[in-house]
C-alpha positions in Angstrom: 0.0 0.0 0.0 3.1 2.3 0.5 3.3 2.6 -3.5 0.1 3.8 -3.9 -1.7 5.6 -1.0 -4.6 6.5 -2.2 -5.6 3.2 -3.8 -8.2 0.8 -2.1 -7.6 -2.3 -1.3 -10.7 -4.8 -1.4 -10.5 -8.2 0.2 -13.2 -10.5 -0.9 -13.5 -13.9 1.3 -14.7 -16.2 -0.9 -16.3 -19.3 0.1 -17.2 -21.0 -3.3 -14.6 -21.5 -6.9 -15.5 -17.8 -8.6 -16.7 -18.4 -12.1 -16.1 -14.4 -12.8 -12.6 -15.0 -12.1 -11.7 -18.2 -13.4 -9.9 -19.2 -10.0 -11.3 -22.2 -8.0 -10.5 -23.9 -4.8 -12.0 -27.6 -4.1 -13.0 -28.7 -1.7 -13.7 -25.8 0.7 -13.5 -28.1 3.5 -11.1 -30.7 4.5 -11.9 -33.8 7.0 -9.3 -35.3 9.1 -9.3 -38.9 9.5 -6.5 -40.9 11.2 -5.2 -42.8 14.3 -3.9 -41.0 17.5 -0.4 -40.0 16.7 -0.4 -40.6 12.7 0.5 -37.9 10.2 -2.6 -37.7 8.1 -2.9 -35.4 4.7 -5.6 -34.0 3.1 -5.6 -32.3 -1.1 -6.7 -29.1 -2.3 -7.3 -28.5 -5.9 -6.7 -25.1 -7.4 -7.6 -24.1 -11.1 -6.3 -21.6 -13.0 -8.2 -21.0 -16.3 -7.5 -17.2 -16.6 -4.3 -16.0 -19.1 -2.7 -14.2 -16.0 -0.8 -15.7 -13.0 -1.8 -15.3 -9.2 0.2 -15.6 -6.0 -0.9 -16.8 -2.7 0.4 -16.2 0.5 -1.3 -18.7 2.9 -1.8 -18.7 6.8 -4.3 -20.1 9.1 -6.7 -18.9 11.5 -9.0 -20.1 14.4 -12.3 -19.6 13.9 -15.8 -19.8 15.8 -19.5 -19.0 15.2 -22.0 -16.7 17.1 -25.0 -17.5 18.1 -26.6 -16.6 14.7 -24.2 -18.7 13.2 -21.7 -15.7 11.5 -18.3 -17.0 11.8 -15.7 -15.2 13.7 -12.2 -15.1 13.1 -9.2 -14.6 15.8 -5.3 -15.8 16.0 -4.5 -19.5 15.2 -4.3 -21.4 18.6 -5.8 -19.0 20.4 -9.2 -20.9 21.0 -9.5 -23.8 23.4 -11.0 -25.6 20.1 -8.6 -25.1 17.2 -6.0 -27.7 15.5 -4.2 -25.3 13.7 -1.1 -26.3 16.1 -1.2 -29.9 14.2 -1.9 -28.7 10.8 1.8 -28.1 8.8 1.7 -26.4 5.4 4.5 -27.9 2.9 4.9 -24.2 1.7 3.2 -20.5 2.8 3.3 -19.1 -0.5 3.0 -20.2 -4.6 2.3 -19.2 -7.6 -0.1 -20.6 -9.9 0.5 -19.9 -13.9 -2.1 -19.1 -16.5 -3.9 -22.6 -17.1 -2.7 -24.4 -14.8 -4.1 -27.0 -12.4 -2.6 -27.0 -9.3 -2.6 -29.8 -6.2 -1.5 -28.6 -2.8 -1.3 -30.9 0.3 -2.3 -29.9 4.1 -0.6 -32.5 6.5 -2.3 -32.7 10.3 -0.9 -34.6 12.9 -4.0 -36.5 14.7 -3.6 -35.9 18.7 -3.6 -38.3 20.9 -6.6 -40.1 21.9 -6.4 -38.5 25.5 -6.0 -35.3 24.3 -9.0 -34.2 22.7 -12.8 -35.7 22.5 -14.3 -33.0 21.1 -14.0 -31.9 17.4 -11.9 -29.2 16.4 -11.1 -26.6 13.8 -9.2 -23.8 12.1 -9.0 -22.0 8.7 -6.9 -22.1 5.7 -6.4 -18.6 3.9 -5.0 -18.2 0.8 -4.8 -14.5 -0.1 -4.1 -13.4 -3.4 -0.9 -10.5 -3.1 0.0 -10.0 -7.0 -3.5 -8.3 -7.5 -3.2 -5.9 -10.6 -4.4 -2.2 -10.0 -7.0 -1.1 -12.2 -6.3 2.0 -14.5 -8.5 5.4 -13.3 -7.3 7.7 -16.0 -9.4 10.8 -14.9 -7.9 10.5 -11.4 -4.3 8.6 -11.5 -3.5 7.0 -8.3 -6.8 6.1 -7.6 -6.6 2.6 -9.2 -8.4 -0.1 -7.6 -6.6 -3.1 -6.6 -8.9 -6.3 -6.2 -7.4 -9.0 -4.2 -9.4 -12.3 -3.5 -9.4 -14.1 -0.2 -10.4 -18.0 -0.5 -11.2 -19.5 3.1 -11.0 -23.6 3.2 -12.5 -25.0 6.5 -10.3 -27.5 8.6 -12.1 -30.0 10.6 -11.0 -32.9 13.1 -13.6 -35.0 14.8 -11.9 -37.5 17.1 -13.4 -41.1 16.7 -14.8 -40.9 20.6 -16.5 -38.1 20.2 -20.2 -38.2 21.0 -22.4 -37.6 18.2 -25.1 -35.8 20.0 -28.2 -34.6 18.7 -29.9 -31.2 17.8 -32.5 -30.2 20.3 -35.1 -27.1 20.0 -34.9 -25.0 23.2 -37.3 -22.6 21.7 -40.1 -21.7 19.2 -41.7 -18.3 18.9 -43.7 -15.7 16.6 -43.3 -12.2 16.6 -45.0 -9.7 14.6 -42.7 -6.5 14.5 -41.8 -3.4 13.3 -38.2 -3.1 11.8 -37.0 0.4 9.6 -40.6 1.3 9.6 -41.4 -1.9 7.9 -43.6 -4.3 8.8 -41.9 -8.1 10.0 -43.8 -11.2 10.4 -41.1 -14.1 11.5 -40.5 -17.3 13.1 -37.5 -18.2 15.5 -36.2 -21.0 16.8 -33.2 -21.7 19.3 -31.8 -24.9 19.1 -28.7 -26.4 20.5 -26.5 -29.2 19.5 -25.5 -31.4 22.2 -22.3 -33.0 20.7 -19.1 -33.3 20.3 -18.9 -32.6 16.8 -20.0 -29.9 14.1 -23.1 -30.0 12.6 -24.5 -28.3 9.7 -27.8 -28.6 7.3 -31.4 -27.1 6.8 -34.2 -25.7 9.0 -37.5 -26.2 7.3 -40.7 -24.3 8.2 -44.2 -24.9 7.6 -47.3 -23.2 8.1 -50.6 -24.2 7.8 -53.8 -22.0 7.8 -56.2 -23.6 10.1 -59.6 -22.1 8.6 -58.6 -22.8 4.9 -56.3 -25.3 5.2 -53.8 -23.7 3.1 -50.0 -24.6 3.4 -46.9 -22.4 3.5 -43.1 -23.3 3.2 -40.2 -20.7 3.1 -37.7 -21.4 1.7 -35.5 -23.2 3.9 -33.2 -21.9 6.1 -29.4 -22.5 6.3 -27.9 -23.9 9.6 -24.4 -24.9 10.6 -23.9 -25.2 14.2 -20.3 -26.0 16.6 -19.9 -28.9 19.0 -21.6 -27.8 22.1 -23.5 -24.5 21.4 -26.8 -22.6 21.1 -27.9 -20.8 17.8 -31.1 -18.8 16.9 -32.4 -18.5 13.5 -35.4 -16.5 12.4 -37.0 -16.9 9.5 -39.1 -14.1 7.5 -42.8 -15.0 6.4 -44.6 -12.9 3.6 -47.6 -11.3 5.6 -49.8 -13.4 6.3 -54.0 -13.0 6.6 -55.2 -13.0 10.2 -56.2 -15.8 11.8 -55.1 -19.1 13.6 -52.1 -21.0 12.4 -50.1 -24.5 13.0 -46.3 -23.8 12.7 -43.8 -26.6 12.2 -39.9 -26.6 12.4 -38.2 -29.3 11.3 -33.7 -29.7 11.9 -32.5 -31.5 9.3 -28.7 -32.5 9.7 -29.1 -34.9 6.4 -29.2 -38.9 5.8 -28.2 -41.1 9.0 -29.5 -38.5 11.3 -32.9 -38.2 12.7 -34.9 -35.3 12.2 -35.9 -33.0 14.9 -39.4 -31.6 14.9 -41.6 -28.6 17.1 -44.2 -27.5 16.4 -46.5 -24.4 18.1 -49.6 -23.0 17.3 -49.6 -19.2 16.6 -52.4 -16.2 15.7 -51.7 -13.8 13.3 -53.5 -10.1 14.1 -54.8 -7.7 11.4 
């Protein structure tokens, strides 16, 4: 930034391959698998279909998720949760050329089976540092430098960790006013009582009582940590008054069973 000090400098996180860029990543998350002790490694896949080269400085990060379920992001090893002091990175910076297809290993050391029962985690960055700056003819050294940010998600689960289950803790309606707007919106709290992450869908449903008619927003996403409570709200077009059966259903996917409340609610004028 030095060079030019008026320029901006964007960081976009990224946590999908970019078709507008021509720059993937895949997977975008990496699962851990290995006996107590062993030196386990997991491959990353990076694409290149652009006619210009991009470097990558990479370093990790610990990471958690608050209790809507935004992640937050703080020093590696700095939460009681993270592994990034058993994941080693054969190098912390490449380039990849124009069309190139590139495969780069991340090596974790599994801990030892007294060590850990929970699941753990940390985050893989790799931050673009070559980006170009853009020309701004009418006002030089204003460019715009765009640099992209791709975040892959590193997860451990040990082999005794308890599985758990998601349970609803609560199940409300509310009829509000937000930025002079009228809000009609369900929310649920729900808390997963296991040792490992969890992630899937919250499906709602809503059923008119007097005419029978049925309602289903679109689904809501959900991705919860081992051992922690998350709200989620989800927004309902306005609805006509009257007396309503309201269903949420956690679904964590095939092999897991599917967690259901339901609560009857009234909709005023």
């Amino acid at each position: 930034m030095s060079h030019w000090p008026l320029c901006l400098l964007l960081s976009l996180l990224f946590c999908c391959g970019l078709q507008a860029q021509q720059i993937s990543f895949s997977p975008m998350r990496l699962f851990f698998k290995g006996a107590p002790g062993e030196t386990v490694s997991e491959t990353i896949t990076i694409s290149n279909t652009t006619s210009q080269p991009y470097e990558f400085l990479l370093n990790l990060k610990d990471w958690n998720r608050d209790s809507l379920g935004t992640k937050h992001y703080f020093p590696e090893s700095s939460l009681p949760h993270s592994n990034a002091k058993n994941i080693s990175l054969p190098q912390t910076n490449f380039i990849i050329a124009p069309g190139e297809k590139k495969i780069y290993t991340v090596n974790m050391r599994i801990p030892l089976a007294d060590t850990q029962k929970t699941a753990s985690n940390s985050m893989l960055f790799f931050t673009q540092v070559n980006a170009p700056r853009t020309n701004a003819k009418a006002k030089p050294g204003l460019g715009i430098r765009i640099s992209m940010e791709f975040g892959i998600q590193l997860f451990y689960t040990p082999q005794a960790a308890d599985r758990g289950s998601l349970q609803f803790e609560a199940f409300n309606y509310e009829s509000l006013r937000i930025k002079d707007s009228a809000v009609q919106r369900l929310i649920v709290k729900y808390q997963n009582t296991g040792q490992v992450h969890k992630d899937g869908f919250i499906r709602f449903e809503l059923t008119n009582k007097q005419t029978g008619e049925e309602i289903k927003p679109a689904p809501v996403p959900m991705a919860i940590a081992p051992l922690s409570n998350q709200v989620a709200y989800c927004p309902l077009v306005k609805q006509a008054p009257g007396d309503y059966l309201a269903v949420a259903i956690l679904d964590t996917g095939a092999g897991n069973d599917l967690q259901v409340a339901e609560k009857n609610i009234h909709v005023d004028e």
